[in-house]
C-alpha positions as CSV (number, residue, x, y, z in Angstrom):
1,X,27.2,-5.3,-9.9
2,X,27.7,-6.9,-6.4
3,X,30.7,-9.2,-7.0
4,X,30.8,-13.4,-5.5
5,X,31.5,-12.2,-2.1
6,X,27.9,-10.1,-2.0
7,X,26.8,-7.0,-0.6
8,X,26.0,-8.9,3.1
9,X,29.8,-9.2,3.3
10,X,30.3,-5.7,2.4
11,X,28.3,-4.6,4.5
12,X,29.9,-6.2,7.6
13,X,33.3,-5.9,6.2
14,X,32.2,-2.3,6.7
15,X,31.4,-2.5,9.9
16,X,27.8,-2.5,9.0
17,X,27.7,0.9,6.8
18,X,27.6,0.7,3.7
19,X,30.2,2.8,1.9
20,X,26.9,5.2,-0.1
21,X,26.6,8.8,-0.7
22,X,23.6,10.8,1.5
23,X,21.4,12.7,0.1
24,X,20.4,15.7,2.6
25,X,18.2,17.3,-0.3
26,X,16.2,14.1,-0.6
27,X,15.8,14.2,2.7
28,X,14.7,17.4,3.3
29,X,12.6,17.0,0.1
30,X,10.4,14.0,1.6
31,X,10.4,16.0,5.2
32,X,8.8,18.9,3.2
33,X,6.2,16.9,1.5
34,X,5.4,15.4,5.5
35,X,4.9,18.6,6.4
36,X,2.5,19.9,3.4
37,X,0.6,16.8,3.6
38,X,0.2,17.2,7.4
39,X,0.0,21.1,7.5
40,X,-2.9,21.5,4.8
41,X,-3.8,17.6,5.7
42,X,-4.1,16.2,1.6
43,X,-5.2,12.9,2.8
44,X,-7.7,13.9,4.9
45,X,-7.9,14.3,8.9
46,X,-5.9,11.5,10.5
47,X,-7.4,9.6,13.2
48,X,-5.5,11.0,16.2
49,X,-5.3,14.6,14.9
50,X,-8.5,15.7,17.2
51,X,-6.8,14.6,20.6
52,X,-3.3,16.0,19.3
53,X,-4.9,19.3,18.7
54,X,-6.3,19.5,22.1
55,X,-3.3,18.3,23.7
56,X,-1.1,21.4,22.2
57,X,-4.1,23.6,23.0
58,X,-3.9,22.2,26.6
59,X,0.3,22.9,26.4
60,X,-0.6,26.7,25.7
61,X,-3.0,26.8,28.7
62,X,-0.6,24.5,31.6
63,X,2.5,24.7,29.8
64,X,5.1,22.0,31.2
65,X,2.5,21.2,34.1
66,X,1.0,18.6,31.0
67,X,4.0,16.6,32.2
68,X,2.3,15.3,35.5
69,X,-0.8,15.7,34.1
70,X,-0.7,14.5,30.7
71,X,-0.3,10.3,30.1
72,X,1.9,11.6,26.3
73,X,5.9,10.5,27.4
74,X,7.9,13.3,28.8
75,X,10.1,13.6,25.3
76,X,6.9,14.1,23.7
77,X,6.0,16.7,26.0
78,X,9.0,18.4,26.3
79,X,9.4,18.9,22.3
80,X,5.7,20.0,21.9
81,X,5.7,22.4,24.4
82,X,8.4,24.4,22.8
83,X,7.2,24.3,19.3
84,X,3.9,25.4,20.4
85,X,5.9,28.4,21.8
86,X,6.7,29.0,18.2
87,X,4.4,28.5,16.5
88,X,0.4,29.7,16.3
89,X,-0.8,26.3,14.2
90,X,-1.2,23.2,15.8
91,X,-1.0,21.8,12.2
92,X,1.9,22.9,11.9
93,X,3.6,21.9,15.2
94,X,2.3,18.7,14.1
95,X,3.6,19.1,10.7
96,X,7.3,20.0,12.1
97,X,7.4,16.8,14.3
98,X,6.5,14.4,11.2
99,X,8.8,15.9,9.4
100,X,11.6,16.1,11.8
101,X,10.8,12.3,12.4
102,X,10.6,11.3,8.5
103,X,14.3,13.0,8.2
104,X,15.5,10.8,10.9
105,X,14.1,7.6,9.4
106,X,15.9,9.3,5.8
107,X,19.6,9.3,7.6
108,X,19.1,5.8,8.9
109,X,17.6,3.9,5.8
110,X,20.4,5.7,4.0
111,X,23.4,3.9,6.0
112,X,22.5,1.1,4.5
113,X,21.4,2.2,0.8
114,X,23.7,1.0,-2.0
115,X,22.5,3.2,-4.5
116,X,19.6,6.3,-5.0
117,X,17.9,4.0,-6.6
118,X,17.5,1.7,-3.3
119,X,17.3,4.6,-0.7
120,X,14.5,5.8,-3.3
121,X,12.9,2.5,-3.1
122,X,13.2,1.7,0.3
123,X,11.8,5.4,1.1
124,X,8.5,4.5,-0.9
125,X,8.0,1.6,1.0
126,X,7.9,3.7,4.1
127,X,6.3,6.2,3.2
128,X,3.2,4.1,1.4
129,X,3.3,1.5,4.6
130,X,4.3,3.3,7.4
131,X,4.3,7.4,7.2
132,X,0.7,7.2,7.2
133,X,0.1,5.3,10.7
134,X,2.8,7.5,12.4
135,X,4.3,10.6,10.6
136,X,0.7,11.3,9.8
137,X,-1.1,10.0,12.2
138,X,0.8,8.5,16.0
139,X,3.1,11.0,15.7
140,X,4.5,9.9,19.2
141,X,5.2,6.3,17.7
142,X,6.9,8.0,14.6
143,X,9.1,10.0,16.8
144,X,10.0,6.8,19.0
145,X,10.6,4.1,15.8
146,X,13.0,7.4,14.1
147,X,15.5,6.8,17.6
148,X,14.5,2.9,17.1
149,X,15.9,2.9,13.5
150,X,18.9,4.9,14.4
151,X,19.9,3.0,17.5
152,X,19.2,-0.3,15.6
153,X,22.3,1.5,12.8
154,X,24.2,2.7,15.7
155,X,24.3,-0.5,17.8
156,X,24.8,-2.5,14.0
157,X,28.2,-0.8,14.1
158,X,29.3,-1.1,17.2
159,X,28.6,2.4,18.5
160,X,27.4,1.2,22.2
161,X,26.9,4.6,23.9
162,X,25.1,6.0,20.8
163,X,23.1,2.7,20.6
164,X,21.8,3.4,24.1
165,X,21.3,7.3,24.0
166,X,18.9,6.4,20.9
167,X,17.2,3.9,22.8
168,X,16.6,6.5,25.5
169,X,15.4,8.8,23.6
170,X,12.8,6.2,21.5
171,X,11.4,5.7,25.3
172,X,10.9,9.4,26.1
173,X,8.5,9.6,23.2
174,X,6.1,6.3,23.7
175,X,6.1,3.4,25.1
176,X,6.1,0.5,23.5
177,X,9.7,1.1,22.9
178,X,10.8,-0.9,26.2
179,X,10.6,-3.9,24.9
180,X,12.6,-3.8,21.6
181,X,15.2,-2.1,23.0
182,X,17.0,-5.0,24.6
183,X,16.8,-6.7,21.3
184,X,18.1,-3.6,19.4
185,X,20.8,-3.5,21.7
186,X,22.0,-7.3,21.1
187,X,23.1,-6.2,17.7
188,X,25.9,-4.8,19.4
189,X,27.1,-8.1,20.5
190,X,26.6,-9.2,16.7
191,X,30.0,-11.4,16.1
192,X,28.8,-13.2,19.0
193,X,25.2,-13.8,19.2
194,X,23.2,-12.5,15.1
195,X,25.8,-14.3,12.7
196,X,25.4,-17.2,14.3
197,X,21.3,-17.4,14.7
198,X,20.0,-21.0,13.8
199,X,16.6,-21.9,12.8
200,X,16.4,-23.7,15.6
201,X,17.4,-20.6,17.6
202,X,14.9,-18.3,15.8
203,X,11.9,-20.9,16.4
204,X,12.6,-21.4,20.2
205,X,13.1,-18.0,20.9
206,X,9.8,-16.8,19.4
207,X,8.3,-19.9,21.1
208,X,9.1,-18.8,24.7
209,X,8.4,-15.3,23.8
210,X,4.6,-16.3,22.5
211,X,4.2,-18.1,26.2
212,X,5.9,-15.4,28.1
213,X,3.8,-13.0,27.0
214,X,0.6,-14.9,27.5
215,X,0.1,-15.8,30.7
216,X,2.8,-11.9,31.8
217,X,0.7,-9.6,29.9
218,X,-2.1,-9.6,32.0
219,X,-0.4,-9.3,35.4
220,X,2.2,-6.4,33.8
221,X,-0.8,-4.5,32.8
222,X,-2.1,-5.3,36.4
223,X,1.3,-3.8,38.2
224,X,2.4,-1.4,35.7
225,X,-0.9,0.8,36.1
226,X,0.1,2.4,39.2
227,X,3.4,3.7,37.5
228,X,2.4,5.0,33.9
229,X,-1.0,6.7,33.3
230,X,-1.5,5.6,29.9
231,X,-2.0,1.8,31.6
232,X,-4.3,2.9,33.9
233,X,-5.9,4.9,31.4
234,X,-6.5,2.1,28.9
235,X,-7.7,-0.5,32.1
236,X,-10.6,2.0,32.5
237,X,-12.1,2.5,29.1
238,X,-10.7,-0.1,28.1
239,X,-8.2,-1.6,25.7
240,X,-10.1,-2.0,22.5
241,X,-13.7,-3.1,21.6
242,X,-12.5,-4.8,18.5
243,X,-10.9,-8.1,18.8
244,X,-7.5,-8.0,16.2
245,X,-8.3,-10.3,12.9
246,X,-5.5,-12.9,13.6
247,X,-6.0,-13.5,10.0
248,X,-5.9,-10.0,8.5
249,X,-4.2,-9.1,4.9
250,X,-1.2,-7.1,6.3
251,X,-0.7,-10.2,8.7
252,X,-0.9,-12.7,5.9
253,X,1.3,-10.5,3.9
254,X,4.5,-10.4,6.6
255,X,3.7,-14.0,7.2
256,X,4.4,-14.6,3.7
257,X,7.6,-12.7,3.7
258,X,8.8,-14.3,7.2
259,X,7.8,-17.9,5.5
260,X,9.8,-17.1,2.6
261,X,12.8,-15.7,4.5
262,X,13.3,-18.7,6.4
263,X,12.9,-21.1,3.4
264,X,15.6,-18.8,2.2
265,X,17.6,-19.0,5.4
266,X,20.9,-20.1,4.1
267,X,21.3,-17.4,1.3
268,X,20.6,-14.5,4.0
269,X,23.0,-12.0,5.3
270,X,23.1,-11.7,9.0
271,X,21.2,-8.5,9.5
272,X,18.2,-10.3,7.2
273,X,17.8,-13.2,9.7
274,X,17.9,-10.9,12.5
275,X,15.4,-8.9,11.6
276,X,13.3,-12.0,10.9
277,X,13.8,-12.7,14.2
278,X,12.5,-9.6,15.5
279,X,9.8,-9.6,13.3
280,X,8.3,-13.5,14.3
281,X,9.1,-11.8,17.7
282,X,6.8,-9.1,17.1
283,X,4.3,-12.0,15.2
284,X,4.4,-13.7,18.9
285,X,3.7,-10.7,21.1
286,X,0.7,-9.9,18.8
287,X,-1.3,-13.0,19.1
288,X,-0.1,-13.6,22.6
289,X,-1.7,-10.0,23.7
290,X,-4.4,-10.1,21.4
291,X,-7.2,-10.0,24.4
292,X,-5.6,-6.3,24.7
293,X,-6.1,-5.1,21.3
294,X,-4.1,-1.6,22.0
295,X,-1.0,-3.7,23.1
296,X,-1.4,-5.9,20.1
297,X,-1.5,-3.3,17.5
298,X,1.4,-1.1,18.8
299,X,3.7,-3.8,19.4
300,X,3.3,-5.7,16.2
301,X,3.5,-2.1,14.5
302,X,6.4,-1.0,16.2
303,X,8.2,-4.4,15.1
304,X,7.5,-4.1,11.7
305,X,8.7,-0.4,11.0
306,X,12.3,-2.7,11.4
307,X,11.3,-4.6,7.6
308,X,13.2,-1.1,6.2
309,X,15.9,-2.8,6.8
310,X,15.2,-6.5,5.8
311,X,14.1,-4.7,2.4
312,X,17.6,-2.9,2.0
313,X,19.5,-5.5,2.3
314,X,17.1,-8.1,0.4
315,X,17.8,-5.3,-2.7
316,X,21.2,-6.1,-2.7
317,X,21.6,-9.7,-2.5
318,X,21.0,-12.4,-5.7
319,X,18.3,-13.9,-6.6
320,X,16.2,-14.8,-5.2
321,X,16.6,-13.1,-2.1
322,X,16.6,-10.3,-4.4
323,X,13.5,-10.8,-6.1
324,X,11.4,-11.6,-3.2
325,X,11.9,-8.6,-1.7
326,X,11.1,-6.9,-4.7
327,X,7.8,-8.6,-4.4
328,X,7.3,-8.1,-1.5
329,X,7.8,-3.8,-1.7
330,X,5.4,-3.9,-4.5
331,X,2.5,-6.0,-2.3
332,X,3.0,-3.9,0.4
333,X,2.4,-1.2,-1.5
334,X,-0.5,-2.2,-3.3
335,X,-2.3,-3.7,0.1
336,X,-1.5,-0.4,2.4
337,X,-2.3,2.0,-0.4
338,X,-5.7,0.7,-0.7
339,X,-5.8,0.7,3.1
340,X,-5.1,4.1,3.8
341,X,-5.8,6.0,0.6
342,X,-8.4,4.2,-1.6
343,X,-10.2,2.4,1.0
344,X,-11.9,5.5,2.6
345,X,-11.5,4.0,6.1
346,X,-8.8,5.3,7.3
347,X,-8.3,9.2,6.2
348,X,-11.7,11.2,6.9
């Protein structure tokens, strides 16, 4: 039992790791059953696989020449050109990167598991709510939010040059990573700036971020298109036909959380409200951007690979932090695994 002075103290009296055993064959357990899923593709064909599959065929024909050529980031490139090298299954270059990326996410989820029992728990949320948008789908996104998560744990201790190599490398494989990492990085400046975020702080901040990123989003898409191809790609064709429903399930369902979390403000550790923060963040970018579906969707999905850790430290507080994240783990559940396995849309 987590005595009066809670597990949120622990944790930073810890330096922000938790004092918990790993558990490599866990790991490499769940990275197997990436890779079987992927490799003999149980679900169903994802999505994306059809332009991944001719993107490593195009690697075998113009080798690292896809790097001028291709708009997929450089780390991306760079990684898939040597596994093609090795081996003669796309699937199964495919299937390696998943796994690679869910064993990253296993390391960092772990740093701040208490017990099997929560690292178990936590996984299942990821894996039901998250694996199959990028492990088995975006594999590029999975790749970048594995560095994400792990510079998040790196910078949450203090560990500035490893913070910043991680952030790096989340860049080199997509995108959308350029605009968290600032805000990953402030954790490093924790004992100054998160254990001391107000409500106030947290609603003003997501305020100017919601009119910052309406009236820049148009104009950065405008000037960024000459530098990255994927932009100018997506101002061609482009950047979804489908307007975002600002009034979806999975929204309603975070919104619920992110109410609850903020009527709950005083009983949360500071890693909790900061990750609220990024999330209502990640809430402002997507309606703000949501005349540019593609932006909308990556961003807000990027964000809210980050609830991981909202969730691990909501299983170890007292009620009823506690029990609302409970809740919340099993709604998640329920919603994305009729989404992507029961609803028939998703998996072909």
């Amino acid at each position: 039992m987590i005595g009066s002075k809670g597990m949120a103290d622990l944790v930073d009296e810890n330096n922000g790791a938790l004092r918990c055993r790993s558990y490599p064959v866990i790991w490499l357990s769940l990275s197997l059953i990436i890779f079987l899923l992927v490799f003999f593709q149980i679900p169903g064909e994802a999505p994306d696989w059809q332009s991944y599959d001719r993107f490593f065929n195009l690697l075998l024909i113009d080798g690292l020449d896809v790097l001028v050529t291709s708009r997929a980031e450089p780390g991306f490139v760079i990684v898939s050109f040597f596994l093609t090298e090795l081996f003669s299954s796309n699937l199964a270059v495919f299937g390696v990167i998943a796994a690679s990326a869910i064993f990253l996410k296993c390391w960092a989820i772990n740093q701040f598991s208490s017990s099997r029992l929560v690292f178990l728990v936590i996984m299942l949320f990821y894996l039901i709510r998250f694996a199959p948008l990028h492990e088995l789908t975006q594999v590029r996104a999975a790749c970048s939010t594995s560095f994400m998560v792990i510079a998040f744990v790196l910078s949450w201790r203090g560990n500035r040059i490893g913070g910043v190599v991680a952030c790096a490398a989340a860049l080199a494989f997509h995108l959308c990573a350029i605009i968290i990492i600032p805000l990953v990085l402030l954790l490093q400046l924790r004992s100054r700036f998160t254990q001391a975020l107000s409500l106030k702080t947290v609603i003003t901040v997501s305020v100017v971020v919601f009119i910052t990123t309406l009236f820049a989003v148009k104009p950065a898409v405008n000037y960024l298109q000459d530098s990255f191809m994927v932009i100018a790609m997506y101002q061609a064709v482009g950047f979804g036909y489908v307007a975002p429903n600002p009034f979806s399930a999975a929204l309603l369902l975070d919104w619920g959380m992110i109410i609850g979390g903020l009527v709950m403000w005083g009983r949360l550790p500071s890693m909790m409200k900061y990750v609220l923060l990024l999330e209502i963040i990640g809430m402002a970018i997507f309606y703000a951007s949501m005349d540019f579906a593609v932006i909308a969707h990556r961003y807000r999905e990027y964000f809210a690979v980050l609830w991981v850790f909202f969730v691990a430290q909501g299983l170890q507080q007292r009620t009823p932090v506690k029990e609302v994240s409970i809740l919340f783990v099993i709604a998640s559940i329920a919603l994305y695994s009729y989404l992507f396995f029961f609803s028939g849309k998703f998996f072909s």
